[in-house]
N, C-alpha and C positions, 0 to 999 in steps of 0.2 A: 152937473152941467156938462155937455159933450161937444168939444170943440172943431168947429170945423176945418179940415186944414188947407192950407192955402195953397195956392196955385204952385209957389217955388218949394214948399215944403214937399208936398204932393209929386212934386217933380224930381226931387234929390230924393226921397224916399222910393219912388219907383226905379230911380236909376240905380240906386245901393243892391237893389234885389236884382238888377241884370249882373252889375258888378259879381254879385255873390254868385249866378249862376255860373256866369265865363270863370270866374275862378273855381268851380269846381270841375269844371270843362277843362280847364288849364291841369288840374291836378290831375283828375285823368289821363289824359294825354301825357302828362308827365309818368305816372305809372305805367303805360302805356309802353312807353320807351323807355324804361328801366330794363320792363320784362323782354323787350324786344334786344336790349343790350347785351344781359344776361345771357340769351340765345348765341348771340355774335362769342364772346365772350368766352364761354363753353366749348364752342366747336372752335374756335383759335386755337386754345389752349389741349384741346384734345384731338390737333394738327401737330403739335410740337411748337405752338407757337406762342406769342406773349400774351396775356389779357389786354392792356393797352398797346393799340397801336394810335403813337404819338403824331405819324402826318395827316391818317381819319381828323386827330382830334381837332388839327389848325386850320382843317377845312371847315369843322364846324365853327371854331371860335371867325372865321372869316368870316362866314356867310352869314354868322350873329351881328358881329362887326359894322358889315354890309350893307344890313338891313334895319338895324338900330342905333349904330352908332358906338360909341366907348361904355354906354350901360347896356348897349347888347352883348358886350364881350367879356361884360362880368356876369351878366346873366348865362352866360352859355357856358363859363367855367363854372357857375355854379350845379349848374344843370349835367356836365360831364364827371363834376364829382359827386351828384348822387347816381351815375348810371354806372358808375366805375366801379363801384361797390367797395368794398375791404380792396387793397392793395397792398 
């Protein structure tokens, strides 16, 4: 017997699959800006200069801040320690 599914089932079930696309939009975009970090990172460092620069970083946790609020500013240090690589 094959069930038909209902209008709110139908409707969290389609929304799950955008969910799942943006998150892998989101993941990209996050590899995205590793490799792009990595770049920064490299030519610093083979400046004579540090890997982390620490007022870059308070700019971003600001502008996370900013725009999200106290979970955007955990989100953005978490996001700074994967593009920060080994330290």
């Amino acid at each position: 017997m094959t069930t038909i599914a209902t209008a709110p089932e139908q409707l969290i079930a389609e929304s799950r699959t955008r969910i799942d696309a943006i998150d892998d939009r989101i993941i990209g975009l996050i590899q995205e800006r590793m490799a792009v970090s990595t770049v920064i990172q490299d030519a610093r460092i083979a400046s004579g200069g540090r890997r982390v620069h620490l007022s870059r970083e308070m700019e971003v946790l600001s502008h996370w801040s900013d725009a999200l609020g106290k979970p955007g500013t955990a989100l953005a240090m978490t996001l700074l320690e994967l593009c920060r690589g080994r330290v």
